[in-house]
C-alpha positions in Angstrom: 68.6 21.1 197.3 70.6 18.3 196.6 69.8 16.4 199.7 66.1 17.1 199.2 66.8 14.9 196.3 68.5 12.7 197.8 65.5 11.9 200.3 62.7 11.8 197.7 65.0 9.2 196.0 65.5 7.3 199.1 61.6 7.3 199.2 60.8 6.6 195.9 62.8 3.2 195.7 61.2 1.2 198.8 57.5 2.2 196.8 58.8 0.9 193.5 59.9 -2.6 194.8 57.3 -3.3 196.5 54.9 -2.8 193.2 57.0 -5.3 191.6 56.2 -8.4 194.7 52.3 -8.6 193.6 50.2 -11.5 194.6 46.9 -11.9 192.9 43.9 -13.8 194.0 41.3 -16.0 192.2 38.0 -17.3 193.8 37.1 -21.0 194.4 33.8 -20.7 196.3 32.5 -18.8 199.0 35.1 -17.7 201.3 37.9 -20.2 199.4 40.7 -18.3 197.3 43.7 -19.0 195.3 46.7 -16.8 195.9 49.3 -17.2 193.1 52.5 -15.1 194.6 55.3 -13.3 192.1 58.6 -15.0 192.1 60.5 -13.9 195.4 64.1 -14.8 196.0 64.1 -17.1 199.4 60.8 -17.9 198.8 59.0 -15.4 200.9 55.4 -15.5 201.4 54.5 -12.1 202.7 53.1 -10.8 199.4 50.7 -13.6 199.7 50.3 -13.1 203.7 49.3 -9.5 203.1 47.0 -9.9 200.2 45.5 -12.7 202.7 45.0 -10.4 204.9 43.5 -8.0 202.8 40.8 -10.3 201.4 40.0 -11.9 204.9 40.2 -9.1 207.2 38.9 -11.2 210.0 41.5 -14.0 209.6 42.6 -16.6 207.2 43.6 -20.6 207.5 46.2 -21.8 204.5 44.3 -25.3 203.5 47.1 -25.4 200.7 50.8 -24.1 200.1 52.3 -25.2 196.8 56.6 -23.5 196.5 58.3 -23.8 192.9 60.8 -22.1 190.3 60.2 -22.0 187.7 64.0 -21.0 186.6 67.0 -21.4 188.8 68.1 -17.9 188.2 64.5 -16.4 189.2 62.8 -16.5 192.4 60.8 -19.3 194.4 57.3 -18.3 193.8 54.4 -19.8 196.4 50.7 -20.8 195.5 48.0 -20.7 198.3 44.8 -21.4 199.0 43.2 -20.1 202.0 40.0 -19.7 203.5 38.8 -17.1 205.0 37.4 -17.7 209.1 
């Protein structure tokens, strides 16, 4: 029983992480978009790389890339805009 536990913890934590890296997108024209990625330490961009994929299933340029912090202690977060091929 307690390893049962155990596993659906193990499982549970990976799900709940990944909620909290969310990119979101706004739309500029056509097939133009604004991704505005969450604060990731190291700057990683694969929130915004899968949300790119997701809008532009067939493939996506990056016309833009824009890195800040906001806050030392806080992550590097990364601005896009892409458009989709």
């Amino acid at each position: 029983m307690r390893c049962l536990l155990h596993a659906a913890l193990l499982l549970l934590v990976p799900g709940l992480v990944s909620c909290a890296a969310v990119s979101s997108a706004t739309k500029i024209d056509d097939r133009t978009y604004k991704i505005e990625g969450p604060g990731v330490p190291g700057g990683a961009e694969a929130p915004n790389r899968r949300l790119a994929e997701r809008i532009c299933p067939g493939g996506y340029r990056v016309l833009d890339s824009h890195r800040f912090k906001v806050d030392p202690t806080e992550g590097t977060f990364t601005n896009w805009v892409i458009r989709c091929l």
